[in-house]
ZALUM-489810 format. One record per residue (C-alpha): residue in three letters; residue number from 1; x, y, z. Coordinates in steps of 0.05 Angstrom, whole numbers. Each point is the difference from the previous one (the first is absolute). Layout:
<nodes>
ala / NUM / X / Y / Z;
...
</nodes>
This chain:
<nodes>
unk / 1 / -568 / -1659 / -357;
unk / 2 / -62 / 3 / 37;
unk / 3 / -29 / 63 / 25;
unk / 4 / -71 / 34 / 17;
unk / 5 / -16 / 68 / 1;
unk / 6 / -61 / 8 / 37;
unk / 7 / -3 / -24 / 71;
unk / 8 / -36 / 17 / 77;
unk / 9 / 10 / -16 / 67;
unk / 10 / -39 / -10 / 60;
unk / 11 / 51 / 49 / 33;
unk / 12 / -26 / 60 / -43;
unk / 13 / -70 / -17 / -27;
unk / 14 / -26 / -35 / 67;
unk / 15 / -64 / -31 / -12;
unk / 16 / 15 / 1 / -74;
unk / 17 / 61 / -52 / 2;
unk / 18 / 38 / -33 / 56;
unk / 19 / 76 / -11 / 14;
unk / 20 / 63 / 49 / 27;
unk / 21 / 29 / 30 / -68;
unk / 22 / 67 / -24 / 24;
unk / 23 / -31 / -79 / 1;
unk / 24 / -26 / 14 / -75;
unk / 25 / 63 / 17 / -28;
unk / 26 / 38 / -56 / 37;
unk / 27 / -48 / -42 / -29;
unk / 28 / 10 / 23 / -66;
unk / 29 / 73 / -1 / -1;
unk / 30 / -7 / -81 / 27;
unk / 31 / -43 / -14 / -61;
unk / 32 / 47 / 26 / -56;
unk / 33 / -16 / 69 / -10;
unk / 34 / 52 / 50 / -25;
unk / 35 / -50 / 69 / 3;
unk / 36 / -58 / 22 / 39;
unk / 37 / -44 / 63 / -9;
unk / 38 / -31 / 15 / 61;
unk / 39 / -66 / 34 / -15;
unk / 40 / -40 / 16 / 66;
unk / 41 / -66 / 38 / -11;
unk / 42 / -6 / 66 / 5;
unk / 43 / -33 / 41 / 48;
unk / 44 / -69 / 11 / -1;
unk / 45 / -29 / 76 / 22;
unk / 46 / -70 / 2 / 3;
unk / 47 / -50 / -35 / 43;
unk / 48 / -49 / -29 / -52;
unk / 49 / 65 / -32 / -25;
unk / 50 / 2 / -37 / 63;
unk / 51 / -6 / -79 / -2;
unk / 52 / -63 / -26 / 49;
unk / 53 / 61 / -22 / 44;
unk / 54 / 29 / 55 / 7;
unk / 55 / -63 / 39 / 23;
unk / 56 / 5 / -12 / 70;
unk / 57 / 54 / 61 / 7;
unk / 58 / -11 / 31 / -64;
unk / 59 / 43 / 67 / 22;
unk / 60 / 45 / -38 / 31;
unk / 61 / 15 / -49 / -48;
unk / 62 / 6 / 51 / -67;
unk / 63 / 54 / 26 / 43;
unk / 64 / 34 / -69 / 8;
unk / 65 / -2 / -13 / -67;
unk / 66 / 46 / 63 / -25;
unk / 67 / 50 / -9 / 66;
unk / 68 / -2 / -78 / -22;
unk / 69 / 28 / 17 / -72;
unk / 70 / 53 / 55 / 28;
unk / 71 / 27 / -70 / 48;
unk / 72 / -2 / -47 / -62;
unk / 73 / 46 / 48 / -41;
unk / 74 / 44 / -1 / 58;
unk / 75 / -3 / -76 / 15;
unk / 76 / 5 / -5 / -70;
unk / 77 / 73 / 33 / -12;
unk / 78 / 27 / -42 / 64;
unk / 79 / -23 / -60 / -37;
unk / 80 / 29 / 20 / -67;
unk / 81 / 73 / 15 / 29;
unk / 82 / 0 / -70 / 49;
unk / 83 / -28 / -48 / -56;
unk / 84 / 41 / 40 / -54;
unk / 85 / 51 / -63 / -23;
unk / 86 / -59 / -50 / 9;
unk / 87 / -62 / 35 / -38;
unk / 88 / -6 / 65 / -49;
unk / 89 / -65 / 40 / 45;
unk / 90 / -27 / 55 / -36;
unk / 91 / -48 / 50 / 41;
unk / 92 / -63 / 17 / -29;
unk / 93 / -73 / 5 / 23;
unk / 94 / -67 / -29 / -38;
unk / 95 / -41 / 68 / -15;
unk / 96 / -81 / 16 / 8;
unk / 97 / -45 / 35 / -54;
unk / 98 / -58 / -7 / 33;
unk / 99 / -12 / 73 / -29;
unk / 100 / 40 / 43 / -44;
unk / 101 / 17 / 48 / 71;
unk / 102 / 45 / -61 / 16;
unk / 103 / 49 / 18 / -54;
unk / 104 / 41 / 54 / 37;
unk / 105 / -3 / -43 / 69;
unk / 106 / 36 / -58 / -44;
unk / 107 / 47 / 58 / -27;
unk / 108 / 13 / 20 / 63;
unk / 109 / 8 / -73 / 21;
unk / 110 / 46 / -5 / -50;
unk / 111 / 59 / 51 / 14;
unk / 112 / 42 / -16 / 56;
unk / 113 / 60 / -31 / -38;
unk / 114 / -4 / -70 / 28;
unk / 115 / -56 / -8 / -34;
unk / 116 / 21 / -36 / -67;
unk / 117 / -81 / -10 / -32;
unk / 118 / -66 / -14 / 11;
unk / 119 / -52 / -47 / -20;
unk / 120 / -59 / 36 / -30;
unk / 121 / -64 / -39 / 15;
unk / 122 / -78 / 12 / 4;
unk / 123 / -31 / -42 / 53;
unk / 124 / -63 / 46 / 3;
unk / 125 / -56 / 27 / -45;
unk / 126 / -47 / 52 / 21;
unk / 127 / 37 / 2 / 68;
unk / 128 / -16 / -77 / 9;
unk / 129 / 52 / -47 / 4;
unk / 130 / -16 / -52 / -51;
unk / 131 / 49 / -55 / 28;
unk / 132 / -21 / -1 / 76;
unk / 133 / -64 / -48 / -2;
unk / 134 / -64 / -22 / -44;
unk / 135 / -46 / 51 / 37;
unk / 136 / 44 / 62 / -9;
unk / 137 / 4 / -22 / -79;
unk / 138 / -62 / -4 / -8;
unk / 139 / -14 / 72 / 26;
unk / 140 / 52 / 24 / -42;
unk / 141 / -35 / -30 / -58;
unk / 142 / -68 / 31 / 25;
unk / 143 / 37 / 68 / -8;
unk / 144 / 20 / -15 / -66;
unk / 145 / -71 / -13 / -13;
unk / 146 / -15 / -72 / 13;
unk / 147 / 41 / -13 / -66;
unk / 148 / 56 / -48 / 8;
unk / 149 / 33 / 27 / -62;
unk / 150 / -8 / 66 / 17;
unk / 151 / 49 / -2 / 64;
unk / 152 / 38 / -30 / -37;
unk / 153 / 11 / 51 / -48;
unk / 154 / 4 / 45 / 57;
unk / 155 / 55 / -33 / 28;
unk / 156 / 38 / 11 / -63;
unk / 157 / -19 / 66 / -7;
unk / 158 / 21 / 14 / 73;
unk / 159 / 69 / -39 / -21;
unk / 160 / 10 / 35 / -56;
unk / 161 / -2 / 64 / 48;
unk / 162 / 50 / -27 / 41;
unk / 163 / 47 / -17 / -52;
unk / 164 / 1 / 75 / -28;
unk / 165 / 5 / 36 / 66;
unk / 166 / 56 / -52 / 27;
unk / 167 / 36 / -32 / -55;
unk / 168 / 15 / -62 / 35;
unk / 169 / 57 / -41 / -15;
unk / 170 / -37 / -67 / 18;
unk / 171 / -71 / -5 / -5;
unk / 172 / -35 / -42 / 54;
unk / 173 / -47 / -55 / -13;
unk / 174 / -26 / 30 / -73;
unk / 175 / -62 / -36 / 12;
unk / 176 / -9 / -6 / 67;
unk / 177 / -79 / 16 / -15;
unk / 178 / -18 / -76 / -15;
unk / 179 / 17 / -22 / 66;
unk / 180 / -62 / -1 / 32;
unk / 181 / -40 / -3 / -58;
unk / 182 / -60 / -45 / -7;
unk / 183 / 35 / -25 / -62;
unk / 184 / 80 / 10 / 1;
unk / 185 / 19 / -34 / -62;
unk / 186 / -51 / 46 / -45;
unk / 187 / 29 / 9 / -69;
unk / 188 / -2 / 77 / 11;
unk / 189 / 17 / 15 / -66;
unk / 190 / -84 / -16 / -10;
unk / 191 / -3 / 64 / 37;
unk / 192 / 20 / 49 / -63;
unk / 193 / 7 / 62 / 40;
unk / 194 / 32 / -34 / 55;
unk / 195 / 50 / -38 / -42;
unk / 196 / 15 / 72 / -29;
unk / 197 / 10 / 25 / 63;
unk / 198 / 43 / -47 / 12;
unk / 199 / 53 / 8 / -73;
unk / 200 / 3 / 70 / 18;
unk / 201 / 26 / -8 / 74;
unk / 202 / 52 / -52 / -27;
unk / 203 / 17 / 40 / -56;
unk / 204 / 8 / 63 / 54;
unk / 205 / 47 / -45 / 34;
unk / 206 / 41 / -15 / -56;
unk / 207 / 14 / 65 / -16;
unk / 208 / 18 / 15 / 67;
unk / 209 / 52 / -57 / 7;
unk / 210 / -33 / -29 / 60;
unk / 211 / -6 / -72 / 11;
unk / 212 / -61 / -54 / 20;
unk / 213 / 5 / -47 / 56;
unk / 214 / -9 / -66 / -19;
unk / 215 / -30 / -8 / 79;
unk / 216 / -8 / -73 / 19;
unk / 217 / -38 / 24 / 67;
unk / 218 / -69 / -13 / -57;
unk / 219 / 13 / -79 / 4;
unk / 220 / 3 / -7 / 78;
unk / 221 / -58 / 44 / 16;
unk / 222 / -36 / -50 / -53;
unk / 223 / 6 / 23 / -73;
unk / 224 / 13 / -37 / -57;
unk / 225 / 58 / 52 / -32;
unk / 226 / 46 / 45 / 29;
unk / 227 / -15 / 72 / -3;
unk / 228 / 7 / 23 / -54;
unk / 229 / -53 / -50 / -29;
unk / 230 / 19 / -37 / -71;
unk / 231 / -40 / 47 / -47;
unk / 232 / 31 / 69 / 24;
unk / 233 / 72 / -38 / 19;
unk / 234 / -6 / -17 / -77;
unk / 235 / -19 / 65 / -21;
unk / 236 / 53 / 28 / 43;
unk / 237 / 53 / -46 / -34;
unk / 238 / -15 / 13 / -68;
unk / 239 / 9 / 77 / 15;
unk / 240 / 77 / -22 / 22;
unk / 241 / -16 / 19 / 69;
unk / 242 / 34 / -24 / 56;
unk / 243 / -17 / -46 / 65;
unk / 244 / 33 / -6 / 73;
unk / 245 / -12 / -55 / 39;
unk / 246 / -35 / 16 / 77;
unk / 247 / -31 / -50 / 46;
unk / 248 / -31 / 53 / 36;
unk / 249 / 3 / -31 / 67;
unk / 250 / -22 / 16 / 65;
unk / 251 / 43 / -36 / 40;
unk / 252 / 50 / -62 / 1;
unk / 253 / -49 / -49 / -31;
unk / 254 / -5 / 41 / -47;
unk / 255 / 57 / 9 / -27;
unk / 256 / 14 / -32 / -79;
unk / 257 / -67 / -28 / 17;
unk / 258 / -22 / -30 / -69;
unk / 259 / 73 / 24 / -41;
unk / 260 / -3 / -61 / -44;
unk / 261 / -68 / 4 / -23;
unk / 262 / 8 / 78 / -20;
unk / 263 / 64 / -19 / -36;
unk / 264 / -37 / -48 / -32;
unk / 265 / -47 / 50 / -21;
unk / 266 / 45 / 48 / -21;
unk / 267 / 32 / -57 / -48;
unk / 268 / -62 / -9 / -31;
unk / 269 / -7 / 68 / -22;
unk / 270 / 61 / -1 / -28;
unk / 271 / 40 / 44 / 48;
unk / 272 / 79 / -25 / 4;
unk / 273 / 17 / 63 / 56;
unk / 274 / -18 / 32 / 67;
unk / 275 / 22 / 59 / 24;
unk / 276 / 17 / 30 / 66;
unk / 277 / 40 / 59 / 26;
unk / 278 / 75 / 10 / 15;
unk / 279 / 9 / 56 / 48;
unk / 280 / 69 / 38 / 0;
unk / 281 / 17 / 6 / 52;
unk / 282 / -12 / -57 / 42;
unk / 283 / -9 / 5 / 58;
unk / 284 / -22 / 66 / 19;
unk / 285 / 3 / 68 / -30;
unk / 286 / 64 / 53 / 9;
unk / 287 / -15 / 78 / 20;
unk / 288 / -63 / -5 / -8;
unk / 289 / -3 / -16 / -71;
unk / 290 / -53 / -50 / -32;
unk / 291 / 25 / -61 / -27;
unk / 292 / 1 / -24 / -70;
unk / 293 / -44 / -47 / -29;
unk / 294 / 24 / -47 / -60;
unk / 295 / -44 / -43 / -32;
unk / 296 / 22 / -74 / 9;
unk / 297 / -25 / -63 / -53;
unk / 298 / 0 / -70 / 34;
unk / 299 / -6 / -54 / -51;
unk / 300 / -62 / -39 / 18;
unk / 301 / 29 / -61 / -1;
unk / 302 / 54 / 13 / 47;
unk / 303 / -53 / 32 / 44;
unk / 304 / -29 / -69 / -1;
unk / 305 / 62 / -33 / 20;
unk / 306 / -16 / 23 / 68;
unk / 307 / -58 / -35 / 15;
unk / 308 / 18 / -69 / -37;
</nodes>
């Protein structure tokens, strides 16, 4: 059973991803999959949040962004109930940290009881995303210090904030700090405090029952390894925890984009499950009551099946 459970569209994060949400989920029914979290990004509140795109209108677009999320939860429901015999669509949204204030907006986010989870990810540090482009990296390591190793270990420390205020159920892109690093494929465990950094957020996750992403989204933007990379997917292992599978796309060619080489992966490490989310009921929610979420296993080799 194939299934991802992080995914965008060009419908609700214009500029950010391309394609009608409707067209994504036909396409992802037509290539064999049986579930689909749909994980839109939050809203963003705050002008120096702001993407240089979107500072033409910055007033004006801050408000589109919020009235943007309130139509993907309702386009989102239609979808569920007219796809319901075809695919298993779970609503959920991919959360900020970009500072510990964002914890009660993703709360907030988080309440109205078609909303099954969210995705807890960092994508900024010191208020600077660190996965938009070399130059706004680099200034993000220049307020770290000039120190490489240093944002790193603020990343994790601003991670590690994020997983204690939110207690994600799936964590985003563990590492998505190596992206635009000079060196990606750094043995990080060199780094002693950053490696430590690093046990204690997985170890935080554990005990929280949440799970990693194996996120394939790593090897088409150029990477060598899935997020997580091998050294913290094998430390993640050995502590028993779990992975899902997401090819956090951004649109229809995106979608399973690089499946067999992440299940690969996965194999290597020694991992014989994936795990995904049944939601009861499906579709929809009755009286205004939230849903139930039971934890699903999927055999990795019959995940594989689908994209012999």
């Amino acid at each position: 059973m194939a299934f991802t459970m992080h995914s965008h569209s060009g419908q609700f994060c214009p500029g950010h991803a391309v394609d009608q949400l409707e067209d994504i989920i036909r396409h992802a029914i037509s290539v064999g999959y049986k579930t689909i979290g749909l994980t839109e990004h939050m809203p963003r509140y705050d002008e120096r949040d702001l993407y240089p795109e979107e500072m033409d209108d910055p007033n004006g677009n801050l408000e589109a962004l919020v009235h943007r999320h309130e139509a993907y939860l309702v386009e989102s429901q239609r979808l569920q109930a007219k796809y319901a015999s075809a695919i298993h669509i779970i609503i959920g949204f991919e959360a900020e940290f970009i500072r510990p204030d964002f914890s009660p907006l993703v709360h907030a986010l988080a309440t109205p009881p078609c909303v099954d989870y969210f995705i807890g990810s960092v994508h900024h540090v010191h208020s600077l995303p660190i996965d938009y482009d070399a130059a706004t990296y680099a200034s993000a390591v220049a307020a770290s210090g000039g120190s490489e190793e240093q944002l790193y270990a603020d990343y994790y420390d601003l991670q590690y904030a994020m997983l204690k205020a939110l207690r994600p159920r799936i964590v985003g892109h563990f590492d998505l700090i190596r992206l635009l690093s000079g060196n990606p494929d750094k043995d990080i465990r060199e780094w002693k405090g950053v490696w430590g950094k690093v046990k204690r957020n997985l170890e935080l996750v554990a005990e929280q029952g949440g799970w990693l992403e194996c996120n394939t989204a790593a090897l088409r933007k150029g990477l060598d390894e899935p997020y997580p990379c091998r050294v913290i997917a094998e430390e993640w292992f050995k502590m028993g925890g779990k992975f899902t599978m997401s090819d956090d796309s951004h649109g229809i060619g995106h979608i399973a984009t690089n499946y067999a080489r992440g299940i690969t992966y996965l194999e290597s490490l020694g991992v014989e499950h994936v795990w995904t989310f049944q939601r009861r009921p499906h579709p929809g929610v009755e009286n205004s009551t939230r849903a139930a979420l039971e934890d699903a296993s999927v055999p990795l080799r019959e995940f594989r099946e689908a994209f012999n």
